[in-house]
Structure formats: structure tokens, C-alpha cells
C-alpha positions in Angstrom: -24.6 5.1 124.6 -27.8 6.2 124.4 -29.4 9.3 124.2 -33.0 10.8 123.4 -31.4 11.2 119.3 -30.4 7.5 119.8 -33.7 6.0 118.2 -33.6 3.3 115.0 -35.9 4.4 112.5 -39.1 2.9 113.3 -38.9 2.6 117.0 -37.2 3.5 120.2 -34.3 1.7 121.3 -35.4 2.1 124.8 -38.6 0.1 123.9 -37.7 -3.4 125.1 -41.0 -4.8 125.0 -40.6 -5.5 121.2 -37.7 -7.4 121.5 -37.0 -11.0 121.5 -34.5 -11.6 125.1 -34.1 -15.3 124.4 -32.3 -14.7 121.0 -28.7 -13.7 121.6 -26.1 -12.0 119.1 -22.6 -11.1 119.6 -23.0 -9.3 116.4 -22.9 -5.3 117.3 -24.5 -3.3 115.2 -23.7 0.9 114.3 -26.2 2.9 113.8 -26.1 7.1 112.7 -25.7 9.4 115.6 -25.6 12.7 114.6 -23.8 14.9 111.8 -20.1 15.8 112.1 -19.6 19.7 112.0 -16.9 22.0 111.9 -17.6 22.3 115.7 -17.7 18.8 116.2 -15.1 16.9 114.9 -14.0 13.1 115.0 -11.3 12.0 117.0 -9.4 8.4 116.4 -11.8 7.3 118.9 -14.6 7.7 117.1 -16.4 5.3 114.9 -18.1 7.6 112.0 -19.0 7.1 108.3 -18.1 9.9 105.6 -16.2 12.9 106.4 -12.7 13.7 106.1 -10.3 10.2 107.6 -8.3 10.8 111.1 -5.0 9.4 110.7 -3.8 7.4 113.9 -1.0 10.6 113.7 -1.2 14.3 111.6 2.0 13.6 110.1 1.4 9.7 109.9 -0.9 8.9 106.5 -1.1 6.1 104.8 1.1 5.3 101.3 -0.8 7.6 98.4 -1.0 4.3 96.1 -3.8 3.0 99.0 -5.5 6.5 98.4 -6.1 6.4 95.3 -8.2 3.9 92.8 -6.8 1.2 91.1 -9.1 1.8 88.0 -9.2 5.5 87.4 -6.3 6.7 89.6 -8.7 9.2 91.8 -8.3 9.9 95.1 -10.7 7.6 97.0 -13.5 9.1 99.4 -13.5 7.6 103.7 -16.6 5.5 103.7 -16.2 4.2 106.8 -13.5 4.7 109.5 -14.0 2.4 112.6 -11.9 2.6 116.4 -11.4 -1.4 116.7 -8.7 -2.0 119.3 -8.3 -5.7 120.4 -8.9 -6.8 123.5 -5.2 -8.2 124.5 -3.4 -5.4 122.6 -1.6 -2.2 124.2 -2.1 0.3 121.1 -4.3 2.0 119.4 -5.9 0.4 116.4 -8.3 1.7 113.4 -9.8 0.3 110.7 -10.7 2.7 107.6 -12.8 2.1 104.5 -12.4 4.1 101.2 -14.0 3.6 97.9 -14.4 5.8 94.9 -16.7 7.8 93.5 -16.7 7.6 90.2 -19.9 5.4 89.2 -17.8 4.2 86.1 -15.7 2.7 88.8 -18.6 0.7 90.7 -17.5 -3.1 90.6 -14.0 -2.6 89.0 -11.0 -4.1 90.9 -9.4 -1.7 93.9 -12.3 0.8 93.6 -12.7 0.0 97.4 -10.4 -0.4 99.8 -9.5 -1.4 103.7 -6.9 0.1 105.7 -5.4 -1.3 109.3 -3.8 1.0 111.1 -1.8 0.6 114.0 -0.5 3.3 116.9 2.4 1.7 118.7 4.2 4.5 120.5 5.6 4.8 123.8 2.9 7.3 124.8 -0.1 5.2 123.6 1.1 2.2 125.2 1.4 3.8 128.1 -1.8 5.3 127.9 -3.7 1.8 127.6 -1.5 0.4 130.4 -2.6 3.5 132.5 -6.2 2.6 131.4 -5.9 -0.8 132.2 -4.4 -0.3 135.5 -7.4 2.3 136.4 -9.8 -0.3 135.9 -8.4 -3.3 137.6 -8.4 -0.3 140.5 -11.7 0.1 140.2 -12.9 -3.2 140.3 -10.8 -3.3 143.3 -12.6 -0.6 145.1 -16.3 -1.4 144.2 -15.4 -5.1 146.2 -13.7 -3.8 148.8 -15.8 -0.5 150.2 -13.4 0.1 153.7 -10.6 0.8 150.6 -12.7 3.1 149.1 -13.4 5.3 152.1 -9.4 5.5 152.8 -8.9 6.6 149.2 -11.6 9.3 149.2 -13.0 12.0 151.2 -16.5 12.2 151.8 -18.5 12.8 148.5 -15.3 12.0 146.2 -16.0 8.7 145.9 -19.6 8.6 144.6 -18.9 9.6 141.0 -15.0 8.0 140.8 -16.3 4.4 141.4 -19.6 5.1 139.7 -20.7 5.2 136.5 -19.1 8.1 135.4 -16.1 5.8 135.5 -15.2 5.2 131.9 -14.1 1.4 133.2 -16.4 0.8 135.7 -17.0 -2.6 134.2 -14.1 -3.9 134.9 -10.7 -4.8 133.1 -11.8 -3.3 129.5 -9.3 -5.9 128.2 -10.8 -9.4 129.6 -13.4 -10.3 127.3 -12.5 -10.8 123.4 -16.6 -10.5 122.6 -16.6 -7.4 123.3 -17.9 -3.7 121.6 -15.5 -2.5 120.0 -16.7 0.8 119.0 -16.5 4.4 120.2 -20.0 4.4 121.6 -20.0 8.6 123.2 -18.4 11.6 121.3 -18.0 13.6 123.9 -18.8 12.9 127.9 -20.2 16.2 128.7 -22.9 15.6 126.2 -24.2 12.7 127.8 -27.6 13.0 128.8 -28.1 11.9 132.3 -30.1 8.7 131.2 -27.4 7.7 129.0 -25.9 6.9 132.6 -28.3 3.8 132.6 -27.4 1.4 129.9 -29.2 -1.9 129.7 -27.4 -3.3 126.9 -25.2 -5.9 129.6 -21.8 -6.6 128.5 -20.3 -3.2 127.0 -16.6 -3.3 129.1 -15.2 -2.7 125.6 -17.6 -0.3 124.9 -16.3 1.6 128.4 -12.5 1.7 126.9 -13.2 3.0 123.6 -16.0 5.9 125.1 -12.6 7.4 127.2 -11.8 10.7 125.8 -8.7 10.9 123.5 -5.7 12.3 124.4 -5.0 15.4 122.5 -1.1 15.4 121.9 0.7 18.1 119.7 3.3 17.4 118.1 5.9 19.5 116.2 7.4 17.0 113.4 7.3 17.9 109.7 4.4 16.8 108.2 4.1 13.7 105.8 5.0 13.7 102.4 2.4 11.5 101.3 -0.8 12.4 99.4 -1.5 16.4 99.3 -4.5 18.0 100.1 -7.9 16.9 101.3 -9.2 13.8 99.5 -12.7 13.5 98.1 -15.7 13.0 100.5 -19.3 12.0 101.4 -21.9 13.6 104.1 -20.3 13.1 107.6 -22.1 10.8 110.6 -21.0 10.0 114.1 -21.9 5.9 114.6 -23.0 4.5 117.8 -22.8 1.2 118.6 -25.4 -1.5 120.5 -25.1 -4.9 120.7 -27.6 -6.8 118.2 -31.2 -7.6 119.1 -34.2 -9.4 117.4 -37.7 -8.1 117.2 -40.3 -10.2 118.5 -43.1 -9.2 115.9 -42.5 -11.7 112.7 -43.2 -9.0 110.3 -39.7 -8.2 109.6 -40.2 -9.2 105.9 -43.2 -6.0 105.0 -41.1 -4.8 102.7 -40.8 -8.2 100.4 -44.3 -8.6 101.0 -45.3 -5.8 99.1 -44.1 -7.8 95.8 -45.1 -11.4 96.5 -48.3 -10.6 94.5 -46.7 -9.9 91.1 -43.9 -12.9 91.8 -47.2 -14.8 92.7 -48.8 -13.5 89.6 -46.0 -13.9 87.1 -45.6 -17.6 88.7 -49.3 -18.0 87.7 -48.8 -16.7 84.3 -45.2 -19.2 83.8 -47.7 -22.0 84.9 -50.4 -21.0 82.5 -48.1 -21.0 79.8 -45.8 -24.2 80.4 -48.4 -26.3 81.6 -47.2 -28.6 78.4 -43.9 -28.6 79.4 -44.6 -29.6 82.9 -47.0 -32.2 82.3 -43.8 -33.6 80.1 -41.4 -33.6 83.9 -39.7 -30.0 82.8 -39.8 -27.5 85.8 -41.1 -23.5 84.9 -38.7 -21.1 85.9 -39.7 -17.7 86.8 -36.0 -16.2 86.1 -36.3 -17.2 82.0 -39.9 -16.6 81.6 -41.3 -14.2 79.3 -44.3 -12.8 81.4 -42.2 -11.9 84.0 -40.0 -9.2 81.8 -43.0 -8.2 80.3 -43.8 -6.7 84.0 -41.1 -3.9 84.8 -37.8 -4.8 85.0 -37.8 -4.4 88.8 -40.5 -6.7 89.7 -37.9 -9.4 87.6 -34.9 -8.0 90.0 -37.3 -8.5 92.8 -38.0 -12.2 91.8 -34.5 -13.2 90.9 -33.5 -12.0 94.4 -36.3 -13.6 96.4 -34.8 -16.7 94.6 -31.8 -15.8 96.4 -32.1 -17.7 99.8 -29.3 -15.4 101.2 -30.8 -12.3 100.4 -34.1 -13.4 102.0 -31.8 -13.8 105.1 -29.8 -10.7 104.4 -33.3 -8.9 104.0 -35.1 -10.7 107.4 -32.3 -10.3 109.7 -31.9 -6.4 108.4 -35.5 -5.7 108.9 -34.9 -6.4 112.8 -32.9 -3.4 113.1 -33.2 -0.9 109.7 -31.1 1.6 110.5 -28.1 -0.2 110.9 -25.3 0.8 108.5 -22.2 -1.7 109.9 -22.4 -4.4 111.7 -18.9 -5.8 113.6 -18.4 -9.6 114.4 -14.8 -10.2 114.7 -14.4 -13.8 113.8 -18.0 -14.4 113.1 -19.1 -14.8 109.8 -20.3 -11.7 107.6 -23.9 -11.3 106.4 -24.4 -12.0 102.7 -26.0 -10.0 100.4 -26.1 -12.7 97.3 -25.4 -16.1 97.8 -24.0 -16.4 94.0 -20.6 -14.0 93.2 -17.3 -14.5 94.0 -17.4 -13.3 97.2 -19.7 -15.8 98.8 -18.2 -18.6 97.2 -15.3 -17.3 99.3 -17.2 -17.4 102.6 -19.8 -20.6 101.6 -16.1 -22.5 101.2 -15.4 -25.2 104.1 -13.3 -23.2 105.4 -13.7 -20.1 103.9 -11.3 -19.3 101.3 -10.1 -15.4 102.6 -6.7 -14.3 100.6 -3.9 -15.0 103.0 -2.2 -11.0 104.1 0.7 -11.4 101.5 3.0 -9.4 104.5 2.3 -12.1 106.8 1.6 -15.4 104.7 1.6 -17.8 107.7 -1.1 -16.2 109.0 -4.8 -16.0 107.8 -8.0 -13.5 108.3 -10.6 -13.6 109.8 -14.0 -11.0 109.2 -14.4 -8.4 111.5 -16.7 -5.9 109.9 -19.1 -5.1 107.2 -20.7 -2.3 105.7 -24.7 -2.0 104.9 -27.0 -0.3 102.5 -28.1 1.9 104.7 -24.9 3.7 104.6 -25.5 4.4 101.5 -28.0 6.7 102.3 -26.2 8.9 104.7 -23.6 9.1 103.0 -25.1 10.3 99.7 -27.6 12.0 102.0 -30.6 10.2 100.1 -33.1 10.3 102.6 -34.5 13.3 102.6 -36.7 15.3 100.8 -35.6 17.1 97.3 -33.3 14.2 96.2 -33.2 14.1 92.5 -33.7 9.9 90.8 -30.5 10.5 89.0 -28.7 10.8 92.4 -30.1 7.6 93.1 -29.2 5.6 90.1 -25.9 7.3 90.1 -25.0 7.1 93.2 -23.4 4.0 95.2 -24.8 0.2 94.0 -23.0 -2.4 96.7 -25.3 -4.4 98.9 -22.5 -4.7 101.1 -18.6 -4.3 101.9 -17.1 -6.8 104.0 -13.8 -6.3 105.8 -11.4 -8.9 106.7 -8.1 -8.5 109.1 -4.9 -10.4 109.8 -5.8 -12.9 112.2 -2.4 -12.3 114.0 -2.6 -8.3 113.5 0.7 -8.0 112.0 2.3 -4.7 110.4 5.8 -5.6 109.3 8.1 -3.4 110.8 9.4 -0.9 108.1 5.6 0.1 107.8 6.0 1.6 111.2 7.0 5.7 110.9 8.8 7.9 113.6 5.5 8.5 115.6 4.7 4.9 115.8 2.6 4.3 113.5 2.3 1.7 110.2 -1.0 1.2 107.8 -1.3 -1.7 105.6 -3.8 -3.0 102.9 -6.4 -5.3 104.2 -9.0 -7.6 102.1 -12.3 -6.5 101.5 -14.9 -8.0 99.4 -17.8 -6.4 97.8 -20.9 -7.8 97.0 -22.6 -5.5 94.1 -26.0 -5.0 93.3 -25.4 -5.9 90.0 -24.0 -9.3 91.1 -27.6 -10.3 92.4 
């Protein structure tokens, strides 16, 4: 999982000594890994952002009305397109995540969109049983050595029950907690430290990091939505599990305007101290003084008023370069803790749209995507970039996806090859919103 281009951006993730052991997340977090290139491609076992989408089939693509915008009738562009099989499930299973890029389109109704699709076919189910049956094999041989030496010859067995074992940790489908992300793109790139993961429990991780089967296939191709669709800058994703800095200076970057939300507080109290003496509180939100500084430093205040954007901001700061973060069943991260969407989730219980196709069932989140992404995928962060790109570009704090608890596609979804896509709710949390 990782290799010597593996690092966050402000420190290795090889240096353990920084981190916190004591606090535990089942969150997993993706991080960049790497450009996609006309040599290397994606498979549908990869876990990438940008780039052109991999259906779960050539000829299989999803319905051109869930391609296209709701609001301006564009093709969408992939902005995220995530390998998330299920732990009990024999097929294969990827989520995808489009939005549009017009930036007359940002916050209007089905400008973003969530796909589920599902790989049912003889071949893939026999390809996870196969899977499944190799590593309950190989759990048998690493407990039993005497089998081991009747199944090998001398020198066969080192590498077949080792680590080069895309299951050696055991049956890939036993644990519901666990990564499920493509982690490698290709085996023989792995560096030979990669070999030595410390990140514990990653037997999901293990399933989705086997190399994909490269089937043919000779049907006609789909008559769904022609040509390529619109796109932003490729990026392979890795995947680690979550972990906490120790240091408690996760918050620098708020720091930096506490001064002039200090200062305009100062000037709110200078100027109301009448009102206050009279019971009436100051607030920083409707004061003068603070628009009379730029307009940011007021964005930057309202937002610090926002406890769940502190949190959004503290917990992010552990790990910057994160750009999704996957907790199937968990609860998603929120950005605000004032639009629509977080009423959803600050409900008791949370108030998710029922899947219309499968109404006695319910969702659950499974993933979201960060601001970070942003920047890769509009290539922001490098030198040259023009302020127009900026304040054109993207303006979500985050995307959250949420999937059919049951992981129901209604039959008459499901094509020739296997496979059915269906419309999944996603909420998004603009900037604007804050």
C-alpha cells in the first residue's frame, strides 16, 4: 500500500512517531497516488478521482439521463469512481461520482450525482468464490506447516503462503470493517517495502489489491450515451486506515485569523458596550466593523462560528491530503452544521431519502468526498494557476454518498453481461451554504 510516493503532504506516512496509537478510527481515508496516463490506465479495481469512468462492462453503461445534468442538460464529468465491494457479497461492486462543470450549475438540483453499480455474472461470481476459496486455503496452510510442505516443493512455498499472497490475511470476506478500496495499481510495481504494511487490519484491502481479470468480450456495444463524457485531471487513490496526530497543532491554519476575529470582537465590544450593559448580546456575524475588514476575514468568522466546521477543519488537519474518506455506516463529516443536508444527518435518526426502487429498505453513508479533491482535480496546486481558475472552479466543502442499506438493483436494471447501475443519494454541502 505504500510506497516511497506514498507520503501526505506535510509528512511521511512511515513516520509513526507523530501519531496518536491510542485513538482508533475505522474511518479509511484516500489519498492521491500518482497520475493516470495513457500507459497506465484504471481498471474496475481501482479507486481513482478524475479521468474517464470504467464501466463494471464496455458495453454495460449506465442510462444517459444519469449522465447528464439535471439543470443544464450537459454531460457530467467522473469525480470520483470508488471499487467498494461488501464484505458478504459475491460480485463486483463500484460506486461512481459525477458532477458538472458548468459553474452556473454549482448548487443547482442534480448537478452531482451517485451511481451503484453492480457486476453479477456467472464469471465474476465465480471469480470471488475462487478468491474466497484461495484464502480460506491459505489460512489453512500458514496453521498447518506439514500441509504446506506436501503441497509444495522446496522453495515454492515461501512466496505462495507469504506476503505476496493477495489474501494472506485471511478470509477477505470475514470482517464488515474493513478497507474497501483498491489499495495497489499494479503488483509488479510494488516496491519491496510495500511488502511490510503496519497499518493491522487491511484483509479487505488484500481482496480489492488482486489484479483484475481482463475478459474480452465480443457483444455489440451499448446504445447509451455516445462518446467520451467531459473530464477533470486523472489520480490513482490509495487507501490507509485513519490516524490522529499527536502534536495539537492541527488548527495553524485557523490560527492565522483569530487575530482579526479577536480584533473585530474588540471593535463589536467597543461599539455596543450600551447595548450590553442593557442584557443584549454583540454579535460578530451583523456587525459593522467586521465587513468593513475584507469580506473573507467575515467568511472566516461566520464559519469559526460554525462548531462543525471547526471539527470538519481539526479532524482534516490530522491528515491534509486526504480527498475521500469511506465509513460505511458511520456517520459522514460535516462541512456546515446549518443547510439542508445536516439537518438530514443532525436528525435522530437521520432523515436519508428512502431508495425509491427499494422503499422498505433505507441508506446508510458510505463515503464522502473532500476539498482536497478539488485541487487535483482542477490541478490547482501548482505553480502558474490563474485566481480566475480558482473562483471558477469547483465550490463544495464536501459530497457525501449514501447507499441502499440492503444493496438492491431491481432486476430489469440488470443487462446481458450482468450488470445494472442505479441512482444513489448524495448530498452536497456548498461553500456558499456556510
Amino acid at each position: 500500500m505504500s510506497s516511497s510516493s506514498h507520503h501526505h503532504d506535510e509528512y511521511s506516512s512511515d513516520d509513526e512517531e507523530i501519531y496518536d496509537s491510542s485513538s482508533k478510527s475505522k474511518v479509511f481515508l484516500g489519498f492521491v497516488d500518482g497520475p493516470i496516463t495513457p500507459e497506465d490506465q484504471p481498471t474496475i479495481e481501482d479507486t481513482f478521482i478524475g479521468s474517464q469512468p470504467v464501466w463494471l462492462h464496455p458495453d454495460s453503461k449506465p442510462q444517459e439521463m444519469l449522465l447528464v445534468c439535471d439543470h443544464c442538460g450537459r454531460k457530467l464529468a467522473l469525480l470520483a469512481q470508488a471499487y467498494a465491494p461488501l464484505p458478504d457479497k459475491f460480485y463486483d461492486r463500484v460506486l461512481y461520482l459525477f458532477g458538472c462543470k458548468s459553474a452556473q450549475c454549482s448548487t443547482k438540483k442534480g448537478s452531482v450525482k451517485a451511481i451503484r453499480g453492480i457486476n453479477k455474472s456467472r464469471e465474476t461470481v465465480d471469480r470471488i468464490k475462487g478468491e474466497l476459496a484461495a484464502s480460506q486455503l491459505d489460512e489453512k496452510l500458514k496453521l498447518d506447516p506439514e500441509l504446506t510442505k506436501n503441497l509444495f516443493t522446496s522453495g515454492g512455498g515461501g512466496s505462495g503462503g507469504g506476503s505476496k499472497n493477495p489474501f494472506g490475511g485471511g478470509n477477505p470476506f470475514a470482517s464488515s470493517g474493513s478497507n474497501p478500496f483498491h489499495v495497489e495499481k499494479k503488483e509488479e510495481e510494488k516496491p519491496a517495502e510495500a511488502k511490510n504494511e503496519k497499518s493491522g487490519n487491511k484483509s479487505y484491502a488484500e481482496i480489492a489489491a488482486s489484479s483484475p481479470s481482463k475478459s474480452k468480450s465480443n457483444s455489440k456495444p451499448a446504445k447509451k450515451l455516445d462518446g467520451a463524457l467531459p473530464e477533470f485531471a486523472g489520480q490513482f487513490v490509495y487507501v490507509e486506515p485513519e490516524k490522529f496526530r499527536k502534536d495539537k497543532t492541527a488548527d495553524a491554519e485557523l490560527e492565522k485569523y483569530k487575530h482579526l476575529i479577536e480584533k473585530s470582537n474588540q471593535d463589536d465590544n467597543d461599539n455596543d458596550n450600551d447595548n450590553d450593559e442593557h442584557g443584549a448580546s454583540s454579535s460578530r456575524r451583523g456587525s459593522q466593523s467586521s465587513a468593513v475588514l475584507d469580506p473573507q476575514t467575515t467568511k472566516i468568522s461566520n464559519m469559526l462560528d460554525d462548531k462543525f466546521f471547526e471539527s470538519f477543519s481539526s479532524i482534516t488537519k490530522h491528515n491534509p491530503g486526504q480527498v475521500l474518506r469511506y465509513d460505511l455506516g458511520g456517520k459522514p463529516l460535516l462541512y456546515n452544521g446549518k443547510d439542508d443536508v445536516a439537518k438530514r444527518f443532525l436528525a435522530h435518526p437521520a432523515n436519508i431519502p428512502r431508495p425509491a426502487y427499494n422503499p422498505s429498505s433505507e441508506r446508510r453513508f458510505e463515503f464522502q468526498l473532500m476539498p482536497k479533491a478539488i485541487m487535483d482535480l482542477e490541478e490547482l496546486d501548482h505553480d502558474g494557476v490563474d485566481i480566475k481558475d480558482i473562483l471558477n472552479g469547483m465550490s463544495w466543502g464536501t459530497i457525501i454518498v449514501c447507499t441502499d442499506l440492503k444493496d438492491y438493483i431491481p432486476d430489469d436494471h440488470f443487462d446481458d453481461n450482468g450488470v445494472g447501475y442505479i441512482q444513489e443519494w448524495c448530498g452536497v454541502q456548498w461553500e456558499e451554504s456556510v
